[in-house]
N, C-alpha and C positions, 0 to 999 in steps of 0.2 A: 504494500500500500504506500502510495505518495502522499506527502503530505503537502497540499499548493496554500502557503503559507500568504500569495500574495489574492490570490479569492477567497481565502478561509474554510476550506473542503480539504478532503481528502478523496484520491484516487485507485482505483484499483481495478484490474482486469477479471474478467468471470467468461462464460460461456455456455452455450446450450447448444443440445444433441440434433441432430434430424439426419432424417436420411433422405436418401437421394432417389429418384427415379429408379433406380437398380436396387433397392433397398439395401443399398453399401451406409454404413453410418459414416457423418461428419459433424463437424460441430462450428459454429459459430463465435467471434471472440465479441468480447464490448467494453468498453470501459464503461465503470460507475464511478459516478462523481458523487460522494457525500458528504453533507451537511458536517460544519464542526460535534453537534449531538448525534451521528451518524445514521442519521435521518437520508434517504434517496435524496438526492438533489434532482440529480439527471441521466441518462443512459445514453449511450452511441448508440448510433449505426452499428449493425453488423458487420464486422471485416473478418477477411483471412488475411495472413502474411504470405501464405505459398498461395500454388494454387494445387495442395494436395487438401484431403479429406481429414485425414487428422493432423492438427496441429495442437501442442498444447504451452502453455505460456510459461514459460518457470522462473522470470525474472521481467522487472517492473521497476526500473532506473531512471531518476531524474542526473541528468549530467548538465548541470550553467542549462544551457536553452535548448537543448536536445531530450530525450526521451530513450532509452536504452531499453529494447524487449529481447529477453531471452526467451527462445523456442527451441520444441523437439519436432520434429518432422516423421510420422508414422513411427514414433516411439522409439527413433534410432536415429536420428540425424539431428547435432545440436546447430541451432543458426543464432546470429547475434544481429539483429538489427538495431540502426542510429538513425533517427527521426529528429528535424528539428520538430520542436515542442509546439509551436502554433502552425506550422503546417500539418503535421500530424493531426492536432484537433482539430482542424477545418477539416481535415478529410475525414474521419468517421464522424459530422456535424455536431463538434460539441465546442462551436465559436459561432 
């Protein structure tokens, strides 16, 4: 969980299941922004990072103006992505 010291929330990634057309499962990522009493504030958009079926999130870094997301790619493959911090939230609409 991040804590966005400069909106007064806190940040955190989550996820939900669905399957596909071929009834293969995937899942979906979102950030949740909440309140300082940890109250929902607001929810993203759905996003992947790949474009495989499972992805799952194992790290959630604020770096200066950037965004650091660790993933695992079908449960064997570690990626590190580096996002600056406000185009990241414009893209899943949480700006």
């Amino acid at each position: 969980m991040i804590k966005d010291n400069f909106h007064g929330c806190y940040r955190t990634i989550t996820h939900d299941l669905y399957f596909d057309e071929r009834k293969r499962k995937g899942y979906n990522n979102y950030i949740v922004e909440y309140n300082a009493d940890l109250s929902i504030r607001r929810v993203s958009s759905p996003f992947k990072l790949t474009d495989q079926n499972i992805e799952f999130i194992t790290t959630f870094i604020e770096d200066g103006d950037d965004i650091l997301i660790g993933d695992t790619v079908m449960d064997e493959t570690p990626l590190l992505f580096r996002f600056n911090n406000d185009e990241f939230m414009e893209l899943v609409n949480m700006r």
